[in-house]
N, C-alpha and C positions, 0 to 999 in steps of 0.2 A: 528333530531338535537335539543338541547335541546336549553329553550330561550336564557341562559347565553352564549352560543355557538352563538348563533345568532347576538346580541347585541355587541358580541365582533368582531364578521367578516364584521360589515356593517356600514356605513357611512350617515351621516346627509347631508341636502343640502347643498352643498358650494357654490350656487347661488348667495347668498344676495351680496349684498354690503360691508357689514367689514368683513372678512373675521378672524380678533378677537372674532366677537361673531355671529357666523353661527345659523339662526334661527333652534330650535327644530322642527326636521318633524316627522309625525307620523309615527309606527312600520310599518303600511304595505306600505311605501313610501321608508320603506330603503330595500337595495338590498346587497343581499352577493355576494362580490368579487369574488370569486370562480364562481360565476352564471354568473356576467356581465363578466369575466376577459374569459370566455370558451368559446366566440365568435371569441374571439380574435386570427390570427393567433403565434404559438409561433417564437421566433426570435433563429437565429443560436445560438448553443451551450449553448443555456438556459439550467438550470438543472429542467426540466418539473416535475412538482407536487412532488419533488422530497419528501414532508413530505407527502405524500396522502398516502401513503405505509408504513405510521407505525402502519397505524390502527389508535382507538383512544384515540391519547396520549396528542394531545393538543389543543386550536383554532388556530393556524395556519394553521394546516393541511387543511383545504379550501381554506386556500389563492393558487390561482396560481402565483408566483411571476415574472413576464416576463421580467423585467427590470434589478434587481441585484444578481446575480448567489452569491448564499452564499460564494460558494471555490473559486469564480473571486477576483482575484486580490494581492493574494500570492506570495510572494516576489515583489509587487509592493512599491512605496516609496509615501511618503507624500509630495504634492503638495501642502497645505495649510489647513485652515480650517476656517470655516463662523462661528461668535456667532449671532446665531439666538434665535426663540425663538416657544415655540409648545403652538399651541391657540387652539382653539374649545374640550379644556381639560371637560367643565362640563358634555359632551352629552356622557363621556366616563367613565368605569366604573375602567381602570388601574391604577395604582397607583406606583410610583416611587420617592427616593429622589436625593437629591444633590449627586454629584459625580456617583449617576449609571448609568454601560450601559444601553444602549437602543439599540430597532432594528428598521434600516429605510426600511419601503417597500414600493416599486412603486404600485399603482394601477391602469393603464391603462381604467380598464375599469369602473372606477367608472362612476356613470351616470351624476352627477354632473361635474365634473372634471378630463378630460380625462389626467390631467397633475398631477394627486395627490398623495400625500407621505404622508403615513401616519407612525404612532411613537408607537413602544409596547413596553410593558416593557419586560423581560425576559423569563416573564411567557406569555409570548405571548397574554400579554389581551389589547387593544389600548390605548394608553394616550390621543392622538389626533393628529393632523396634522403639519404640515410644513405650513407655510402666502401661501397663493395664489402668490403671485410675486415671490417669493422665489422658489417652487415649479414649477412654469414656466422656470426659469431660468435652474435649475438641469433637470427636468426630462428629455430633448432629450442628456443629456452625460449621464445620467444612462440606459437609451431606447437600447442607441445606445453603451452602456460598455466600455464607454471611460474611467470614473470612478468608483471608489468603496467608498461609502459613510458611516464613523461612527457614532456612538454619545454618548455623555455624558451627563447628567445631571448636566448644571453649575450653578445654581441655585435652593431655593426651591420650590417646585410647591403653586402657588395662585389659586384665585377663575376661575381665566378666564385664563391664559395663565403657561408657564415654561420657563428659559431658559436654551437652550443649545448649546453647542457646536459642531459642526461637522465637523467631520475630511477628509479632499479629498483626496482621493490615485490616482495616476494613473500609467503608465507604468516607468519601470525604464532606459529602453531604452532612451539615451540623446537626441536622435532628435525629437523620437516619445513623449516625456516629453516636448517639448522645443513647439510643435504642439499645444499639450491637453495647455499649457497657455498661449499661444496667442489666442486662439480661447477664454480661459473663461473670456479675459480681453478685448476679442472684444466683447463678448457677454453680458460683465459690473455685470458679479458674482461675489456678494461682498466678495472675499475670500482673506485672508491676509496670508503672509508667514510664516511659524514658526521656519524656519531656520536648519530646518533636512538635513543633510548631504544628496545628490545623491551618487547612485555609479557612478566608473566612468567606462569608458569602461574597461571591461578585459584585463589583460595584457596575453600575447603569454606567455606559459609555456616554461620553459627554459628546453630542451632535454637533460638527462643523458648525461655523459662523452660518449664517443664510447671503447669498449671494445673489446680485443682482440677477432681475430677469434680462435675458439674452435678448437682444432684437430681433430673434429672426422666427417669436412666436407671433401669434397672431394675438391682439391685443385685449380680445375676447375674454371673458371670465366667466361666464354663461352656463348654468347646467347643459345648455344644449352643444351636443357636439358639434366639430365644423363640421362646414359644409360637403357634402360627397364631390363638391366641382373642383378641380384641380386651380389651386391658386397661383398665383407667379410666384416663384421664389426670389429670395431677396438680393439683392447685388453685391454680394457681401465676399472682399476675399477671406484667403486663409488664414492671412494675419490675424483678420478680428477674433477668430478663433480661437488661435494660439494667444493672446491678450487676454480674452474674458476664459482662459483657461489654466487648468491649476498643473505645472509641469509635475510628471511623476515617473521617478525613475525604481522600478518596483527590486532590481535588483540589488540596490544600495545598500540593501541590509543584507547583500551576501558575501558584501566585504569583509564582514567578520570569520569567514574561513579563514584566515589566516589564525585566528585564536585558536584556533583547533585543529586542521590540516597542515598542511608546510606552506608559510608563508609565502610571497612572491620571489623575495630576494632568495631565499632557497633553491623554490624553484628553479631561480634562472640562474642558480650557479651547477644543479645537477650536473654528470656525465653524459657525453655523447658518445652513440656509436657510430662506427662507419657509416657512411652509404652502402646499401646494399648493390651488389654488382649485376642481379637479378634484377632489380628494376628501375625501368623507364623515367620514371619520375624522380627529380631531384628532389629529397624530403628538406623541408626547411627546418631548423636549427629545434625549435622546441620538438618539432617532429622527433629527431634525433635522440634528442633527452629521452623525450616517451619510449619508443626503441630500445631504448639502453636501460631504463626503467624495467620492460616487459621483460628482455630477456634474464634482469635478476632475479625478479620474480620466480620464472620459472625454474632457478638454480639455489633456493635456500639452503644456507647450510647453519647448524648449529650454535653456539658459543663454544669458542676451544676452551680447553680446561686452563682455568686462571683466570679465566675474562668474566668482568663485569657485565656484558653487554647484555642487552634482552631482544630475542628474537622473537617474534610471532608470539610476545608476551611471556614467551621461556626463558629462564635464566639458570644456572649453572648454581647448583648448592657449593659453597663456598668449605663448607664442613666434609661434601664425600663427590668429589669430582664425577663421579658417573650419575648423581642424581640431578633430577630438575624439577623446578617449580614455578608451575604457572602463576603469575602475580595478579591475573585476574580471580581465579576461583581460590588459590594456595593451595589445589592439586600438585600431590608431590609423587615422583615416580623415578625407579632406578632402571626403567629401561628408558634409553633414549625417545622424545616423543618424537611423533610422525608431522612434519614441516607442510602446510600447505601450501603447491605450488599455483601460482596465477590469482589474481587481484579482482579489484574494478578500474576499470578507465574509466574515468568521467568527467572527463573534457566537455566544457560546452560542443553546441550542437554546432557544427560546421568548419571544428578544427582538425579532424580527420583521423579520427577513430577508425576507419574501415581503412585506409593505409598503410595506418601503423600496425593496424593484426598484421593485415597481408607480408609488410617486412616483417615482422615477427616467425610466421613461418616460412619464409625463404632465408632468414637467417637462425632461428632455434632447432632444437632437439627433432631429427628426423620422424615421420611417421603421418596418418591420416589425420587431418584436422576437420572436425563435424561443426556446422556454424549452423545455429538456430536462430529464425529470422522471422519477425512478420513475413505473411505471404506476400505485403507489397512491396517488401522491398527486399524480394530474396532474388529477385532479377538482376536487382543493381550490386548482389556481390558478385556474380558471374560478369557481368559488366563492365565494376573496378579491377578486377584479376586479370581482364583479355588486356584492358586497357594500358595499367599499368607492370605488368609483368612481360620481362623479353619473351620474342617465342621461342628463343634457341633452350631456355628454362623447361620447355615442354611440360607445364602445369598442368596434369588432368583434374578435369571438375564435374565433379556427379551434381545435380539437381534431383534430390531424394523427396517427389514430391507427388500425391492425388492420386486419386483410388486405383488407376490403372496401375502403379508403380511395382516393380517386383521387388518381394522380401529377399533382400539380398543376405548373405552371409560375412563370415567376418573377413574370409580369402577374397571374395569380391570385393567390400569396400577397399581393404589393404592395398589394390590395384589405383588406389587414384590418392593425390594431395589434399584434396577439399572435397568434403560431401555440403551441400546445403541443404539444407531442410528447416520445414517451419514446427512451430511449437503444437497447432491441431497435429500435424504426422506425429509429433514427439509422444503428446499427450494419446492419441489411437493407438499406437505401437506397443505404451506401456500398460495401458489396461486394456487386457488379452481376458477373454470369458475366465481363464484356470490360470488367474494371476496370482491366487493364496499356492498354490504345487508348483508354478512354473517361477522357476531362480531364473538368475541374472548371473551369468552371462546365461543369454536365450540360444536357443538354434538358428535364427535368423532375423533380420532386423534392426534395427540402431541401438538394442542393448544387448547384439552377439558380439560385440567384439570392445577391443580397450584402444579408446581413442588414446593416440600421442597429446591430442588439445579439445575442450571445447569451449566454443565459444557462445554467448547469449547477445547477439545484436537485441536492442532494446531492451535488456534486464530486468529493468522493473517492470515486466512481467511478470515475474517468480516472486514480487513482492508479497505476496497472501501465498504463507507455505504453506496452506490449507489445499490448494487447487492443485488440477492433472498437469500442469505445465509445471508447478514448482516441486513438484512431488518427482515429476517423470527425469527432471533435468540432476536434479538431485543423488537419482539414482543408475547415471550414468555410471562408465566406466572411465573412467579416464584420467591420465595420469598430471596433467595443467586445466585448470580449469579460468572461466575470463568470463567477467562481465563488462559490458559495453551499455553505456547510457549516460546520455546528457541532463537526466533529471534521475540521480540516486536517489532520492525519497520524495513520492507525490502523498505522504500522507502524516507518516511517523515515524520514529526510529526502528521501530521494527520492519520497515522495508530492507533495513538496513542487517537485519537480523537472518532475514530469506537470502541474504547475495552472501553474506559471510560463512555460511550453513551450506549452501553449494561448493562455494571454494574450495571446502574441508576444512576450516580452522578446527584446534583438538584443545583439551583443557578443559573441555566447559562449557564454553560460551558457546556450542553448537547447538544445545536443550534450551529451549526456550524460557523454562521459567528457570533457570540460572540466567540464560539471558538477561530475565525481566529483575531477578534477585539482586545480580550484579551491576548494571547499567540503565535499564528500564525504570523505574521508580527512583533509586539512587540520583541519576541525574534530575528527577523530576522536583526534588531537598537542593538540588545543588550541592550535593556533596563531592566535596573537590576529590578523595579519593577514585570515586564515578569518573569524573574530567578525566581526572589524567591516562583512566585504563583506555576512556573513548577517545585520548589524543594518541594512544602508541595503535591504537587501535587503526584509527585514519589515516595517520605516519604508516602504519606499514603497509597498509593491502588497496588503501585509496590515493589515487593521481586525478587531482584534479586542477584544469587549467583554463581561465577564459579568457574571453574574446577581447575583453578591457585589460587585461594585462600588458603589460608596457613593453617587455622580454618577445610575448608570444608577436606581436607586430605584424596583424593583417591585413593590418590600412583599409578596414571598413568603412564605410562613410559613416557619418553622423545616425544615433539612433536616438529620437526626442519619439517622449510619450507622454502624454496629457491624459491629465483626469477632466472628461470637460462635464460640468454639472446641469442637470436641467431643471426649471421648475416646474410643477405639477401644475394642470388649469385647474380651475374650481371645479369641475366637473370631477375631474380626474382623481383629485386629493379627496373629493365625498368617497369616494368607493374604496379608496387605498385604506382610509381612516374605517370605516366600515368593517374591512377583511382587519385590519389590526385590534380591533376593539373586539371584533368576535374569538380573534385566539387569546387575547389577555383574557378575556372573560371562562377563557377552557381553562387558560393557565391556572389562574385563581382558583377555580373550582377544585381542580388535583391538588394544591397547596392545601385548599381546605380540606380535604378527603370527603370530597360531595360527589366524587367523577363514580361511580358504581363500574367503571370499566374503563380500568387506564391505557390497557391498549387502544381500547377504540378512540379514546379520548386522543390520545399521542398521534393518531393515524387522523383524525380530526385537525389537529393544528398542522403537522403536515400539509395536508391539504390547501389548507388558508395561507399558511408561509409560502406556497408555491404560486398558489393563487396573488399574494402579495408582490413577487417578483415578475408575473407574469404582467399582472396591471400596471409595472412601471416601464412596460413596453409598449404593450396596446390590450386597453379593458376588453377587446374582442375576445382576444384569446381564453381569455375564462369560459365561455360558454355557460351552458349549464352542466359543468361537469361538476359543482360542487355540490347542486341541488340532487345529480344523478347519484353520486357516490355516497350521500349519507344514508339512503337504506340500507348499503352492503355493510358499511361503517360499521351504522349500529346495532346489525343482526349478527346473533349471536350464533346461529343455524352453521353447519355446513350445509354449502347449495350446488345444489343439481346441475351437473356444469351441462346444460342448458347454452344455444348459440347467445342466450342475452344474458342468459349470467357470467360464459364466458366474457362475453364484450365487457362487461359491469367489474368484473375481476384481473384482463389485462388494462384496465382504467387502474386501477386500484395500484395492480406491480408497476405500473409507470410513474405513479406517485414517491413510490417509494427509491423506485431509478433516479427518478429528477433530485430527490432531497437525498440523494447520496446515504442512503440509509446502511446496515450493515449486516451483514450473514450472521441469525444468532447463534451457529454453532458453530464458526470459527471463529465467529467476531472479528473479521477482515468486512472489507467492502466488499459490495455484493457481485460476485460473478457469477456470469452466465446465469443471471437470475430467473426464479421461478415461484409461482406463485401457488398453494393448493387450494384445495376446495373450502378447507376450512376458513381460508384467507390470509394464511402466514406467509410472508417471502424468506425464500432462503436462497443461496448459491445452488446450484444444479446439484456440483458433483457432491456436497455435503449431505442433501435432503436424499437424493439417491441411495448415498452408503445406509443411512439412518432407515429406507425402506427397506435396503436389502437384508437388515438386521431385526427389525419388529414390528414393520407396514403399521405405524403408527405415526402422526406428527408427536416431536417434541415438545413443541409450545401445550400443546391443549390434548394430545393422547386419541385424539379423532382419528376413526381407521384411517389407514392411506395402504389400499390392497396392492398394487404397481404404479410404474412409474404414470400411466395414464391419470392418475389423479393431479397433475401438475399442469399448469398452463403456461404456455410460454408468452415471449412480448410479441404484441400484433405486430405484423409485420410491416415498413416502414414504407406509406403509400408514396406512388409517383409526384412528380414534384409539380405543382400544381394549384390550381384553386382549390381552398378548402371548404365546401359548402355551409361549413357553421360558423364563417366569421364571414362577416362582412369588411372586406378590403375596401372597401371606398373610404372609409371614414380614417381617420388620420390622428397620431398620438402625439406630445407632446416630444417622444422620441423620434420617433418615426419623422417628425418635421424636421428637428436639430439635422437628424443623420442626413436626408434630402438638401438640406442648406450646406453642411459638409461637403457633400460630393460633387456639388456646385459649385463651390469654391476649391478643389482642387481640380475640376475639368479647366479653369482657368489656365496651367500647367499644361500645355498637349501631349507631353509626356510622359505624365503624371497616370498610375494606374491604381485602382481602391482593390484589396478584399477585404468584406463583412464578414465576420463570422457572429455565429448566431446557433445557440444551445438546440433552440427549437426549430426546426422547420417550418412547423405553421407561422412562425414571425417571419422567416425567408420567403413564406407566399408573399402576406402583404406587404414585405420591402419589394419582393417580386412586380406588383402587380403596381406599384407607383413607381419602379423603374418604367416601366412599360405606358403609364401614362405621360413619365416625361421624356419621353423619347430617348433612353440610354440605353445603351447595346451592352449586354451584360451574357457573361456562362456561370455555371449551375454547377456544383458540386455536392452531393449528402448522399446519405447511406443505402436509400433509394433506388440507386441508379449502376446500372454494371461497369467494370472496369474500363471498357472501350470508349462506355459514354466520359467516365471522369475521365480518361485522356483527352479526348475530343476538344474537353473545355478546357483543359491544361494549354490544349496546343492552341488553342483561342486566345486566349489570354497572351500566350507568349505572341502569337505571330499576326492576331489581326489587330491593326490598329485602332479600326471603331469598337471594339471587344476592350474595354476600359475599367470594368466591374467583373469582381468574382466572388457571386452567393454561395458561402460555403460554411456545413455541419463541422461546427468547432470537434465534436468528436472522431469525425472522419478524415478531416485536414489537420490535426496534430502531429499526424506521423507518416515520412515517407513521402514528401512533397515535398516538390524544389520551388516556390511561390518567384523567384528573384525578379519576374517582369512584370513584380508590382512595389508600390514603394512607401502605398501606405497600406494600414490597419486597421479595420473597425472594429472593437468589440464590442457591442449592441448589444448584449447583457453578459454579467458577471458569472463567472466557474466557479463553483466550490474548491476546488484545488487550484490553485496558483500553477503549477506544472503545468497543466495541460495549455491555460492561456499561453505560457513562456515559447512551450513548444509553437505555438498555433504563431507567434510573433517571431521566433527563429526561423520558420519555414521562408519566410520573407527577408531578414539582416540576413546574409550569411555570407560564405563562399564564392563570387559570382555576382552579388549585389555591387552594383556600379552609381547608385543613389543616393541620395540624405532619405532615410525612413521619416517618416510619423506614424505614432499609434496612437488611435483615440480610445480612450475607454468612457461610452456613456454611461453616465452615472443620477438617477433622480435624485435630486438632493432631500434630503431627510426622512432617507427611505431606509427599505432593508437590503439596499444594494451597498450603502455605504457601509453598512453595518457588514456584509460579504466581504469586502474591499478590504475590512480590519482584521477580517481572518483571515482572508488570504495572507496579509501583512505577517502573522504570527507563524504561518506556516513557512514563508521564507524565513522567517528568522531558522527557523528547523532545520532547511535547506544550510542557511548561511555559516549558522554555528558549528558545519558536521554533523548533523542530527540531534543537537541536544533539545531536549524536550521539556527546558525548563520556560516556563513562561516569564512573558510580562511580569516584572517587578517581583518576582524569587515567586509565584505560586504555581501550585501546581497547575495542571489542565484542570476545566469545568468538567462539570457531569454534561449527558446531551442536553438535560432539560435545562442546563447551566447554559450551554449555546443560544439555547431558544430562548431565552429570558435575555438574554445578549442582543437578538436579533430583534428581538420586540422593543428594547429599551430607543 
């Protein structure tokens, strides 16, 4: 560790007496944080050393931060804010002016001052401290994440002190709001009001009209289900369909990118570049734009001196020509800053993203280009390179892939134009057993050497900078970097945070709780300051261009999508009403404070909510897996991982899969999740680090000796009869969709995929193809690569092969569907993205058809209620990630969703 790295992690006595001017102690009397803080045990749902894992890129990376989780406190509201002031400034080497952010961090374990806060500038180097009494007062609400603490520079910095201003967030919940300021006003923190709006509680969603029942149910109202005997279906074409159906064009609300990206007519007046002479394919006009687009990117240069302009959010101090100031954080600095070179593309999905790279390096800055790819579709960039690049070019292309592969060095790679490789290689290569001693550049590997480009096919990958793929890509070498994806945010603006943060943007905005300080919350107020950093923001490092654009002109056919609605039979609505009465009745309970255990309780509704969506498919599907689960539920024990406790346990992490739950110590969605014995789920690689540091869970402090104490997801049985549901019997959905695909066999043209969350509903759609005589292939997670070909090339080339049953999470990505032309979504996603994808794979490039998409929907159920979040989350997409809600409020709490979902 170098001295300056030193000096900037460690702390002067805070002993003395004035606390204004802390006596100078000597170098080997001060202690790094990181050293004293690693005694300490860490507290629930901290995000654990979560910068130690970038390599190294900054001094904060030693800090362990125990106290204020960077991503804590997102959509939370402003509570007040204290003008204070930052003293023991001489012993520190940082440097900050008026108006900049700053970053506050706890240090628990300083040796001086178990209560201490200390102040960095952006660049992560210390300014100095927070008063002793001050610091006393905050630290046990920061300890304990009651709040989340800002700051700004409200003054200039002097010889001995600064002042600043600090902003207090806490919960937006009105009671739990109402708590956190009695307690700071019994506890006499000097904090005053600034008069920011709360939200207020959510109002109950007002439930669609009720809509006639469809003709094509069976007239029956009966407790008793139909009959097991297959009935005739009705003669009904697709017109009546489209009539008793409600049209829904879900990207309508992404037309407001223009408020925030570069409108259309912009777009279409951009520069073109050449044709490239290297290749085969004549690029079409928008193409060209893009092109001309990438290679400026990779050539940033400055503002000259005199110029107004702002680059990459830098602009030119007007008063001392060699200084600049970022206008996002007001980071000021007199050496030139460092220009981030390469963007995001995020062209919808089928405009040719994987071309325009390819021209990009036949026409850019010479050298190796490394392209990280799902495994399914790292084929198809060797594929488009033979295809469309001349051979007289002599293109070499490495596939850097599977265990057999040699660790090659950086003289090897340097021998070829393109390596491919996928993100498991990326992520194995970068966590090496002696990855705390072993730097970067390595001896051998995909981080020996300094790529000329890389690039991320599918990008939002790297959304959750918590995980081995956005951590590993991250800490690449290389001098342009590029994200590629046609769904820039499937969740939040912070997806948006992980692609910006690989690019290299500098200023600021790379640390996430600046991120969140400047952007993240701010837009959540609608603060128009926020807008406009996140319009130059988009302006400069996002191209995004779609299919419906008038300019781009791909003469797709027609894409109609319907919301078609069904009504519940009498049978069907007892049991859906049944599962909804029992989680209001949990609801209530938690509101009263009657629940003795609100995890279990929350893992209880869970259940029932999923159980709720699953009965709006077929009641079979429930089984009794709710009557199985509420022993583990309610026991408090860790259990014996036992083969039936296991089974009782990956029931449990499925639960938490399906309701899209989140990693509590990144607080991302949950990847490569896992579940312990205790019964907490976390992300893999999060719950992993946490054992290698104190073999205890954070939730509950229950041993976790290795990684053996974690279970993984059962593995995903062949595709088939499921012995606990009975397929004979027939749902209210299940009949709609059979009448559907009835009326478009009319068409002999005409070809259907269903997609469907669950497999066990793909049996019994399965098993009524089969009794009505329709030739259908089979696609889900299930089944090995040759087999999903098989059905791929069914689909395309037999003609009685009319139907294609496919796992919406495994046909999202890397599928060319174009030899079908409609859609069924047979139940609702949590994220909007994934269905968009699952509906592109089908419109695209190659589609010679008029599409339909059906999305069934039980009317006055918790699908429509799905439907409205989805609706909020394109807005997300549509705005450029802004994350302001419906009618100026902020986001709900989760339990604010489930109160949404039950209404």
């Amino acid at each position: 560790m170098s001295n300056s790295r030193k000096r900037a992690s460690s702390w002067v006595d805070l002993t003395g007496s004035d606390d204004e001017n802390p006596p100078p102690q000597p170098k080997q009397a001060r202690v790094s944080a990181s050293q004293s803080a690693s005694a300490t045990q860490p507290r629930p749902s901290q995000s654990l050393t979560r910068r130690d894992t970038w390599g190294e890129v900054d001094e904060e990376d030693e800090i362990l931060d125990l106290s204020q989780d960077v991503d804590e406190g997102n959509g939370w509201v402003c509570v007040g804010a204290i003008d204070a002031k930052i003293v023991g400034i001489r012993y520190y080497d940082g440097y900050a002016t008026m108006g900049e952010q700053v970053m506050i961090r706890r240090e628990p374990g300083n040796p001086y001052d178990s209560n201490a806060i200390r102040i960095n500038n952006v660049q992560g180097t210390q300014i100095g401290h927070l008063p002793r009494n001050l610091a006393a007062q905050l630290a046990p609400f920061m300890d304990s994440r009651s709040i989340v603490v800002e700051g700004v520079l409200s003054g200039e910095k002097g010889s001995w002190d600064c002042p600043i201003n600090l902003k207090i967030f806490g919960p937006g919940e009105p009671v739990a709001r109402a708590q956190l300021e009695a307690k700071l006003k019994s506890d006499r923190v000097p904090i005053k009001k600034l008069g920011i709006a709360a939200p207020k509680a959510p109002k109950k969603a007002v439930p669609p009209p009720q809509r006639r029942q469809m003709g094509y149910h069976s007239s029956q109202s009966s407790s008793q289900p139909s009959s097991s005997q297959p009935e005739p279906l009705p003669e009904l074409g697709i017109e009546h369909f489209i009539q008793h159906s409600e049209r829904f064009n879900p990207r309508d609300v992404e037309k407001l990118v223009e408020e925030w990206g570069a409108g259309e007519d912009a777009l279409k007046s951009m520069p073109m570049a050449e044709q490239p002479l290297d290749l085969i394919s004549t690029l079409l006009p928008y193409q060209r734009q893009g092109l001309a687009w990438l290679l400026e990117k990779e050539r940033p240069v400055l503002p000259a001196v005199g110029s107004t302009d702002v680059v990459q959010l830098w602009k030119r101090s007007a008063e001392r020509s060699n200084a600049f100031t970022n206008i996002a954080t007001q980071y000021s600095t007199a050496t030139p800053p460092v220009l981030a070179k390469g963007g995001i593309l995020a062209d919808d999905m089928g405009l040719g993203k994987t071309l325009q790279v390819i021209s990009l390096i036949l026409e850019g800055s010479p050298g190796t280009t490394l392209i990280v790819a799902p495994v399914s579709v790292m084929s198809n960039w060797v594929q488009q390179i033979e295809r469309h690049v001349k051979k007289g070019k002599n293109m070499k292309v490495l596939t850097y892939h599977g265990s057999n592969r040699k660790r090659m060095t950086h003289g090897e790679f340097g021998e070829y134009d393109i390596v491919v490789t996928s993100y498991g290689t990326l992520g194995t290569e970068y966590s090496t057993k002696d990855r705390a001693v072993e730097k970067i550049p390595r001896r051998d590997g995909l981080f020996s050497t300094h790529w000329a480009r890389v690039v991320l096919d599918e990008g939002h990958n790297i959304r959750n900078p918590a995980t081995k793929s956005s951590v590993a890509a991250t800490s690449l070498l290389a001098t342009a970097r590029w994200v590629l994806t046609g769904t820039p945010i499937v969740n939040s603006i912070k997806d948006l945070y992980s692609m910006l943060k690989f690019i290299g943007i500098t200023g600021g905005l790379q640390r996430l709780e600046i991120f969140s300080a400047v952007l993240t919350r701010p837009l959540a107020l609608g603060d128009p300051s926020a807008e406009a950093i996140l319009r130059s923001v988009m302006r400069t490092w996002c191209l995004r261009r779609k299919k419906d654009m008038k300019f781009v002109d791909l003469k797709l056919p027609e894409l109609s999508e319907y919301v078609h609605r069904i009504t519940f039979r009498k049978d069907e609505r007892e049991k859906y009403d049944a599962f909804q009465a029992e989680a209001k009745g949990m609801v209530k309970q938690f509101q009263a404070g009657k629940s003795k255990n609100g995890l279990n309780m929350y893992r209880h509704v869970l259940e029932v909510l999923l159980r709720m969506r699953q009965v709006c498919c077929h009641w079979k599907l429930c089984g009794t897996r709710v009557t199985d689960l509420a022993p583990l539920i309610e026991s408090d024990e860790v259990v014996a991982l036992t083969k039936e406790n296991r089974a009782a346990l990956q029931l449990l992490l499925q639960l938490n899969i399906e309701s899209r739950e989140d990693c509590p110590i990144c607080l991302e969605e949950l990847h490569n999740p896992v579940i312990t014995r205790c019964k907490h789920v976390f992300g893999q690689e999060c719950i992993e680090r946490i054992i290698q540091l104190q073999k205890k869970c954070p939730m509950c402090r229950a041993e976790l000796a290795d990684n053996d104490c974690l279970v993984h997801p059962a593995v995903e049985e062949q595709a088939g009869e499921d012995p606990d549901i009975d397929v004979d019997t027939k749902s209210s959905k299940t009949e709609a969709l059979m009448s559907i695909l009835a009326a478009s066999r009319r068409d002999p043209k005409s070809k259907v995929v269903i997609f469907s969350q669950w497999t066990s509903f793909l049996n019994i759609i399965q098993h009524q193809l089969n009794e009505a005589g329709m030739k259908y292939a089979r696609i889900d997670g299930s089944m090995p690569a040759q087999m999903r070909d098989a059905s791929i090339t069914a689909l395309e080339s037999d003609p009685d092969t009319r139907i294609l049953l496919a796992s919406l999470s495994v046909c999202s990505v890397g599928l060319n569907l174009v030899a079908a032309d409609t859609v069924i979504l047979a139940d609702s996603w949590w994220a909007p993205a994934i269905e968009d994808q699952a509906v592109d794979r089908v419109h695209r490039l190659g589609q010679t058809r008029p599409c339909k998409v059906w999305r069934l929907i039980m009317e006055d159920s918790i699908e429509e209620r799905v439907l409205e979040i989805q609706a909020e989350k394109r807005k997300l997409v549509g705005k450029a990630f802004q994350e302001k809600a419906k009618g100026g409020k902020e986001k709900t709490t989760r339990m604010g969703d489930i109160l949404t979902l039950l209404s």
